[in-house]
BAVEXRO-744794 format. One record per residue (C-alpha): x, y, z. Coordinates in nm, 3 decimals. Each point is the difference from the previous one (the first is absolute). Example, Ala and Ser with C-alpha at 12.3 -4.5 7.8 and 13.67 -1.06 7.14 Angstrom:
<dovos>
DOVO, east, north, up
DOVO, 1.230, -0.450, 0.780
DOVO, 0.137, 0.344, -0.066
</dovos>
This chain:
<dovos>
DOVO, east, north, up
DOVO, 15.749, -1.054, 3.231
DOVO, 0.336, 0.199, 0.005
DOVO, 0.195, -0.310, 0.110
DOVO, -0.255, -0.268, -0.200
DOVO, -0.105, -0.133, 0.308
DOVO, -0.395, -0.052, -0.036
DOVO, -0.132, 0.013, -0.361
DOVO, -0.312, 0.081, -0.104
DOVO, -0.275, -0.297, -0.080
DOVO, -0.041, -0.161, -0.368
DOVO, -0.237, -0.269, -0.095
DOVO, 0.172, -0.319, -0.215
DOVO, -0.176, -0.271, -0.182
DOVO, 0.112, -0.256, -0.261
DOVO, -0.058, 0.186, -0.361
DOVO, 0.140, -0.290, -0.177
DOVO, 0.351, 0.070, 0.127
DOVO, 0.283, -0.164, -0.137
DOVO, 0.330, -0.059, 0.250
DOVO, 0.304, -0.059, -0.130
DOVO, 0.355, -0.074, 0.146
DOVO, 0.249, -0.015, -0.192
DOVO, 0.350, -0.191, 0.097
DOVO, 0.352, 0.141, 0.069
DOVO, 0.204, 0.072, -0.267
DOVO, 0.356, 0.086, -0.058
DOVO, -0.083, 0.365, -0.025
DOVO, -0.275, 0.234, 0.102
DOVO, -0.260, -0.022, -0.160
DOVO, -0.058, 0.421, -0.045
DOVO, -0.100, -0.025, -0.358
DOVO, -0.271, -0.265, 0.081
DOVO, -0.112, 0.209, 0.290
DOVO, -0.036, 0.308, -0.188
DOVO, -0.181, -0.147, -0.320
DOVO, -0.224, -0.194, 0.271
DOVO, -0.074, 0.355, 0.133
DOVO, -0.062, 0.127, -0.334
DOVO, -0.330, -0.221, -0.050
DOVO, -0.293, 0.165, 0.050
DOVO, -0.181, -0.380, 0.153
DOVO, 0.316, 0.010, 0.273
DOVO, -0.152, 0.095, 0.385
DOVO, 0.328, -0.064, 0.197
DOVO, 0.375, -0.094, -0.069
DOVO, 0.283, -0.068, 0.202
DOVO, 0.337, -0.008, -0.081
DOVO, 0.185, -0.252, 0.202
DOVO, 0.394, -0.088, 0.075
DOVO, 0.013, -0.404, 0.113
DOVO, -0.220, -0.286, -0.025
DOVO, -0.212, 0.180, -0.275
DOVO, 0.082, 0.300, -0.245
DOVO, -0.336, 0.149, -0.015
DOVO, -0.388, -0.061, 0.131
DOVO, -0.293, 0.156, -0.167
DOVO, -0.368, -0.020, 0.009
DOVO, -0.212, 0.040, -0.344
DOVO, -0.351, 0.081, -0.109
DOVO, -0.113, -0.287, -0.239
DOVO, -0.304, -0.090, -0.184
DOVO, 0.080, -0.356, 0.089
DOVO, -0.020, -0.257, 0.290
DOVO, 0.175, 0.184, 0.328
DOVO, 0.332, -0.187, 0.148
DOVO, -0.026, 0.271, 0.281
DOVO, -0.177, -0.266, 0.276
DOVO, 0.055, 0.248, 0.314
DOVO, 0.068, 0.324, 0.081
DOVO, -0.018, 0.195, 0.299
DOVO, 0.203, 0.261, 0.203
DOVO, -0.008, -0.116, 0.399
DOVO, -0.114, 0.247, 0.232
DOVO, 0.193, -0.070, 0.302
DOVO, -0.073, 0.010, 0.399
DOVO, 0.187, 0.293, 0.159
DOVO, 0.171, 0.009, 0.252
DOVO, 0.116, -0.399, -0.157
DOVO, -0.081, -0.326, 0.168
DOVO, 0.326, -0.147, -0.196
DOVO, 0.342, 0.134, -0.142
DOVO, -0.016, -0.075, -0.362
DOVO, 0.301, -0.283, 0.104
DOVO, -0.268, -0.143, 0.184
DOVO, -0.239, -0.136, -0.210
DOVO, -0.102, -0.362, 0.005
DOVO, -0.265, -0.086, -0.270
DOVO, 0.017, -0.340, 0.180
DOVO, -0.159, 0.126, 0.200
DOVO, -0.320, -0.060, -0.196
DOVO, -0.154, -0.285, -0.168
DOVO, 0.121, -0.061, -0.386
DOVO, -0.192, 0.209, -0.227
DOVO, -0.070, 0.205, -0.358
DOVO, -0.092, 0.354, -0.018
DOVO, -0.310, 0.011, -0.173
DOVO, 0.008, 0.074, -0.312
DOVO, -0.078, 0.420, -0.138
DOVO, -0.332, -0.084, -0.221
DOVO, -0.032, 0.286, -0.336
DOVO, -0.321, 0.112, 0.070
DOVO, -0.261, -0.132, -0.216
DOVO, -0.312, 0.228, 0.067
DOVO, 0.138, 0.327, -0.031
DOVO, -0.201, 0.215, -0.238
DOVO, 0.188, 0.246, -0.216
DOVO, -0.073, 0.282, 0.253
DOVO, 0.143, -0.209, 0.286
DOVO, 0.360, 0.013, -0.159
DOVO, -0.028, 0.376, -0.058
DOVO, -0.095, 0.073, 0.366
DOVO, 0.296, -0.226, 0.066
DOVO, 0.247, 0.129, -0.161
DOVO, -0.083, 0.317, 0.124
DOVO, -0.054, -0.068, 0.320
DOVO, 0.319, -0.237, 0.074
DOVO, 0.058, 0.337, 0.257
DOVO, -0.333, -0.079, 0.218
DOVO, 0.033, 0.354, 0.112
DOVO, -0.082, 0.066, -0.359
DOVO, -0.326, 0.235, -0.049
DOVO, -0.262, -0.188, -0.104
DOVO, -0.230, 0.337, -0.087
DOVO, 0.345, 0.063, -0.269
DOVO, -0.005, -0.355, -0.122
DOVO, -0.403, 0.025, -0.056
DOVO, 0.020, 0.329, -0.170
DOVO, 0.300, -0.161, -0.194
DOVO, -0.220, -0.292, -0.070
DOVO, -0.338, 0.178, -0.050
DOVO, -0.141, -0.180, 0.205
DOVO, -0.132, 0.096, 0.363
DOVO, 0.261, -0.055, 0.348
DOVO, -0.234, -0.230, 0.146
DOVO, 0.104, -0.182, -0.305
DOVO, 0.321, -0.031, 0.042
DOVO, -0.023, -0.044, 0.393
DOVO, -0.242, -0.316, -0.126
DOVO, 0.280, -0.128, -0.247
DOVO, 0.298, 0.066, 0.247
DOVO, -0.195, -0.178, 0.293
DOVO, -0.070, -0.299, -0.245
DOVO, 0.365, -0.037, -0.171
DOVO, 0.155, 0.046, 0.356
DOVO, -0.085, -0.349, 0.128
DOVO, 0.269, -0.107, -0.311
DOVO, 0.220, 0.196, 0.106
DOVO, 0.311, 0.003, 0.247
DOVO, 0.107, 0.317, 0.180
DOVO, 0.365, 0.114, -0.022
DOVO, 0.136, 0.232, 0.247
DOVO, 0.368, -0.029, 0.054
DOVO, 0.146, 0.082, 0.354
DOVO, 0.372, 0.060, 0.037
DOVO, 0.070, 0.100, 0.394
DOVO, 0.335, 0.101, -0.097
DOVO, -0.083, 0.139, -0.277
DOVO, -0.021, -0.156, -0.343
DOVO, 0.429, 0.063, -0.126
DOVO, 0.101, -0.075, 0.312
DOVO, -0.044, -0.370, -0.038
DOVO, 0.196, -0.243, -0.221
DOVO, -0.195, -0.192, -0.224
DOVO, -0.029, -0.346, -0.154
DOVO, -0.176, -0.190, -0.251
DOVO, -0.002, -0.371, 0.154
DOVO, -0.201, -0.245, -0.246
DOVO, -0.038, -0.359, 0.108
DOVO, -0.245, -0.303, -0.010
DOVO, -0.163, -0.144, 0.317
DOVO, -0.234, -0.141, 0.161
DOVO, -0.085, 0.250, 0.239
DOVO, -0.178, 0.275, -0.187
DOVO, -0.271, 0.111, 0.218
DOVO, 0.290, -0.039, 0.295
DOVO, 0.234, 0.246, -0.142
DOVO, -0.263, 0.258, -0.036
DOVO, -0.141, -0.078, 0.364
DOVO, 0.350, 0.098, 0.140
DOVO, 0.064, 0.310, -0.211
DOVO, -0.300, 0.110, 0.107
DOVO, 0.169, 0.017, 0.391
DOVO, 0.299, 0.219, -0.115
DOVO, 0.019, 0.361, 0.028
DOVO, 0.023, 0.124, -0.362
DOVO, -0.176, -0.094, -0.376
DOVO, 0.147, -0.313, -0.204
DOVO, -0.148, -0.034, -0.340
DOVO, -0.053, -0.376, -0.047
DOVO, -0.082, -0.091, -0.385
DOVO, -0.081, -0.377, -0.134
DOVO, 0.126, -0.069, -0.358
DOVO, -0.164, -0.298, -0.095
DOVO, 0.117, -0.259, 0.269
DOVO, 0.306, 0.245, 0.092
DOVO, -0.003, 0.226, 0.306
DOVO, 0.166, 0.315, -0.016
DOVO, 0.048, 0.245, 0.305
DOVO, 0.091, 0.336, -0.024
DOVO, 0.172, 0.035, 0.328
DOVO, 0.099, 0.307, 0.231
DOVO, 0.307, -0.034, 0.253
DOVO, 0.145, 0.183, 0.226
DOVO, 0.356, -0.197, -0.002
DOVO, 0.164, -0.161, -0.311
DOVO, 0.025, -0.305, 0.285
DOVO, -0.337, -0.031, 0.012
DOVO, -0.084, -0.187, -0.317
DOVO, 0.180, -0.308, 0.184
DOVO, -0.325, -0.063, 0.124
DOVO, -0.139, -0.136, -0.315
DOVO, 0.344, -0.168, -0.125
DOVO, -0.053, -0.195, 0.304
DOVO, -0.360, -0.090, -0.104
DOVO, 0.132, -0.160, -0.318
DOVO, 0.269, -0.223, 0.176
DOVO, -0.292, -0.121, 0.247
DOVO, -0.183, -0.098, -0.285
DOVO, -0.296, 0.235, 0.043
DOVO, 0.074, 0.180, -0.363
DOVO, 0.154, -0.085, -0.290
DOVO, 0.125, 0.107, -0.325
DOVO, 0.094, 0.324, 0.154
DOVO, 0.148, 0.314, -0.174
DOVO, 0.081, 0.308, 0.157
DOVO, 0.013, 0.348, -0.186
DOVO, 0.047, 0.389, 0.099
DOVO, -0.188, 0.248, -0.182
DOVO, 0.198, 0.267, -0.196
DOVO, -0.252, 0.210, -0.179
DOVO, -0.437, -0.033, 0.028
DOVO, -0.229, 0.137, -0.302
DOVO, -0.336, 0.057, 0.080
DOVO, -0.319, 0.088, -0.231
DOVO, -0.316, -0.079, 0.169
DOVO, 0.079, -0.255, 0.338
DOVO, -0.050, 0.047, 0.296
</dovos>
């Protein structure tokens, strides 16, 4: 953990999320960033120089924009340099979309919430509760199946890498996933509404030609390309 390389597991679900992006402007948006941070509903914030001035994910009591989220564990050592990818590859298709779960009783979201750490102890959360660890173990083994497990893997280590926030439309969803998956470190691939956005780790600044190259083949479109400056985070993953 010294150099961020492995980190430890976290459960996600859609809590009626709300993503926003928000487009370049002729300054930074700091000020934005730091009232966004200020919110108590805010879960994550990024402050971004390019395409887009900031990203930030919301808890709402409305309908959820946030249609996918997941962090891609990746195959190590990699079947493909991240230059390599070719969602092509693959059939056109849509990632499915991140349901809010509907059956969760009121004790389900506690045991959630305290258990996005699955190493969490479920005999503190029950005694936390008042209710019994078998419980919570009964709750946690019911919620899970809504779930998606996050656990970010950075060979390198995690600041050794320079990022990008890529966001695009396309036709091949499901393939863009399929080929991160082959790589040899996390990407964090989010759908806002129709729009894909990747949160991308390279090696080389040259890499990200890869996906220019996608957009003059006609594979993706409406692309914009970002680098993070500063993250916020409350309660994500």
């Amino acid at each position: 953990m010294k150099r961020k390389i492995i980190f430890p597991p976290r459960i996600f679900c859609n809590c009626k999320l709300w993503a926003h992006l928000v487009e370049h402007k002729n300054t930074l948006l700091v000020y934005q960033f730091e009232e966004t941070t200020r919110l108590e509903n805010t879960q994550y914030a990024v402050l971004l120089l390019g395409s887009h001035s900031l990203f930030c994910v919301k808890s709402v009591d409305s309908e959820s924009n946030l249609r996918y989220a997941n962090c891609v564990f990746p195959m190590y050592p990699s079947q493909k340099k991240i230059g390599e990818i070719d969602p092509c590859s693959y059939e056109p298709g849509k990632l499915p979309e991140m349901k809010i779960p509907s059956i969760w009783s009121s004790l389900d979201w506690e045991v959630f919430r305290r258990r996005r750490d699955p190493l969490a102890s479920s005999v503190k959360i029950g005694e936390a509760l008042g209710v019994s660890y078998k419980t919570v173990l009964e709750s946690y083994n019911k919620i899970i199946h809504d779930c998606i497990m996050w656990m970010p893997f950075f060979p390198l280590g995690y600041e050794n890498y320079t990022q990008y926030f890529i966001s695009f439309k396309t036709d091949y969803e499901t393939g863009f996933l399929e080929e991160l998956k082959k790589i040899d470190r996390s990407s964090y691939i989010y759908k806002v509404d129709d729009v894909l956005l990747l949160n991308l780790f390279f090696e080389k600044h040259l890499e990200i030609n890869s996906i220019l190259r996608l957009e003059k083949d006609g594979v993706i479109y409406n692309l914009c390309v970002s680098s993070p400056i500063w993250h916020y985070t409350r309660h994500w993953p």
